[in-house]
C-alpha positions in Angstrom: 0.0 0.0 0.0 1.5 3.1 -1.3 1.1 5.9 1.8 -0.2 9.3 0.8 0.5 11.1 4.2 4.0 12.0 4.8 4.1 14.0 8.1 1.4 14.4 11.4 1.1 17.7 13.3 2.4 16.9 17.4 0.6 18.1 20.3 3.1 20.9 20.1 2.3 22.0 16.7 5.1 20.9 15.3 5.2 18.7 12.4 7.6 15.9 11.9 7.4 13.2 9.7 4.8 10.3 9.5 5.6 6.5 11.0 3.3 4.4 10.2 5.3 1.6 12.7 4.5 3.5 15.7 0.8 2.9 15.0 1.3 -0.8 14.7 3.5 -1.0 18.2 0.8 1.4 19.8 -2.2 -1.4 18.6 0.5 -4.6 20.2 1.2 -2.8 22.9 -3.0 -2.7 23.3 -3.2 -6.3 22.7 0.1 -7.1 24.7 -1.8 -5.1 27.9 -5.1 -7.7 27.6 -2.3 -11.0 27.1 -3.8 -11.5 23.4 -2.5 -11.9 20.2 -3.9 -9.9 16.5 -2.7 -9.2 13.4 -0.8 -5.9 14.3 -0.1 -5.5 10.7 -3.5 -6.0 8.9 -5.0 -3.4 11.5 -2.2 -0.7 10.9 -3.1 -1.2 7.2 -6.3 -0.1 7.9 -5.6 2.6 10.1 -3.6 4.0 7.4 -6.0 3.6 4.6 -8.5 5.1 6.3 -6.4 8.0 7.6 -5.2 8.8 3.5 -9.0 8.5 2.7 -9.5 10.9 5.6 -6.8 13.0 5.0 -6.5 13.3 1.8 -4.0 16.7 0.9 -3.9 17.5 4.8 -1.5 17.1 7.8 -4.0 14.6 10.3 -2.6 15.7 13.7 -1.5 13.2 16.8 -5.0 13.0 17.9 -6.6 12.3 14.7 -4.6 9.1 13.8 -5.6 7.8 17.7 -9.2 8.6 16.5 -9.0 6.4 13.5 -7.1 4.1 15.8 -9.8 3.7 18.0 -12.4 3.3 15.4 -10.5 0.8 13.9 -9.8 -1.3 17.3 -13.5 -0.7 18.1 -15.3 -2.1 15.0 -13.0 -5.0 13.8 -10.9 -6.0 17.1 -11.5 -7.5 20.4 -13.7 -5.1 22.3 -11.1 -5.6 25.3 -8.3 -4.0 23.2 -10.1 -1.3 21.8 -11.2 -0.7 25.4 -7.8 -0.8 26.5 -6.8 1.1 24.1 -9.1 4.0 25.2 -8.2 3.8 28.7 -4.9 4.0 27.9 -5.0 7.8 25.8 -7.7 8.8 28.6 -5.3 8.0 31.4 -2.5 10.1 28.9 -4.5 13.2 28.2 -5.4 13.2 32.2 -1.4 12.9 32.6 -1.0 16.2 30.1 -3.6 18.1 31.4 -2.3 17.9 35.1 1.2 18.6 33.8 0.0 21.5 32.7 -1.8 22.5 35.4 1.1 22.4 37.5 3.1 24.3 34.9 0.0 27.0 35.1 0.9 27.1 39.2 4.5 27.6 38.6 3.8 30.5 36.3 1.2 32.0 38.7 3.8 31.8 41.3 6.4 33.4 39.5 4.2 36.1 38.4 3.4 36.7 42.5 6.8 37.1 43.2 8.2 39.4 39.9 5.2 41.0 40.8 4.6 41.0 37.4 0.9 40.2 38.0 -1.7 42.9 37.9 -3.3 41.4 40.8 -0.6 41.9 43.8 -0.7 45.5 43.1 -4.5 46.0 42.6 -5.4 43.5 45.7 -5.8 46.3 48.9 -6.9 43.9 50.9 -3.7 41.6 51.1 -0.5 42.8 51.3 2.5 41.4 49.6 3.4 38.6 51.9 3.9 34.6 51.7 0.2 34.6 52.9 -0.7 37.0 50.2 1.3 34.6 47.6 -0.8 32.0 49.2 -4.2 33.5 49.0 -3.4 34.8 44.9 -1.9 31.3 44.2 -5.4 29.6 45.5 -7.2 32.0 43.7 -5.7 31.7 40.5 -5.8 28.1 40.5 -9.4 27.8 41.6 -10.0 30.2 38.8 -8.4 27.8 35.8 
């Protein structure tokens, strides 16, 4: 099978170039988690034909080739796998998003203490102070 898409778009935005092998250890390592065996191969040629019918003239990003993944897993595989499977990027993208939550409490911190922040200065009621860093870090957190 001749394959029409040459490079995916990265969570990042970044674009780098397409490998189509990564797809086929993602679906064995789905199987491998459940202790069964599948035709890695077959289903990686699907994934790919249906991403370059998909796709067609466009850059699919991360996230859409685990879409057609999925799909793939969920209509022609053991409904263990594909479930696995899912479980798998939801446990990921709960990862990411928390990493990036934290990163979000790092900047607010740093923002406290350059006092680059609008809010130290325009907050009367709290001086600046660790329990005023405390109070605006709280804030800002509950507020993402």
């Amino acid at each position: 099978m001749v394959n029409k898409i040459t490079h995916i778009r990265k969570r990042d935005g970044s674009t780098v170039l397409f490998d189509e092998n990564r797809i086929e250890s993602a679906i064995s390592k789905a199987f491998a988690a459940v202790k069964k065996e599948g035709d890695y191969k077959k289903l990686k040629e699907m994934v790919v034909k249906q991403l370059n019918a998909t796709f067609r003239g466009s850059v699919p990003s991360v996230e859409d080739i685990q879409d057609v993944v999925e799909k793939v897993l969920i209509t022609v595989s053991d409904p263990e796998v594909a479930k696995t499977y899912i479980v798998y990027r939801k446990e990921h993208q709960d990862i990411r998003n928390l990493h990036e939550s934290l990163m979000n409490v790092g900047n607010v911190m740093d923002g406290y203490l350059e006092q680059a922040d609008w809010r130290v200065q325009e907050n009367s009621n709290v001086n600046y102070s660790v329990a005023g860093m405390m109070l605006h870090a709280a804030g800002s957190v509950i507020n993402v």
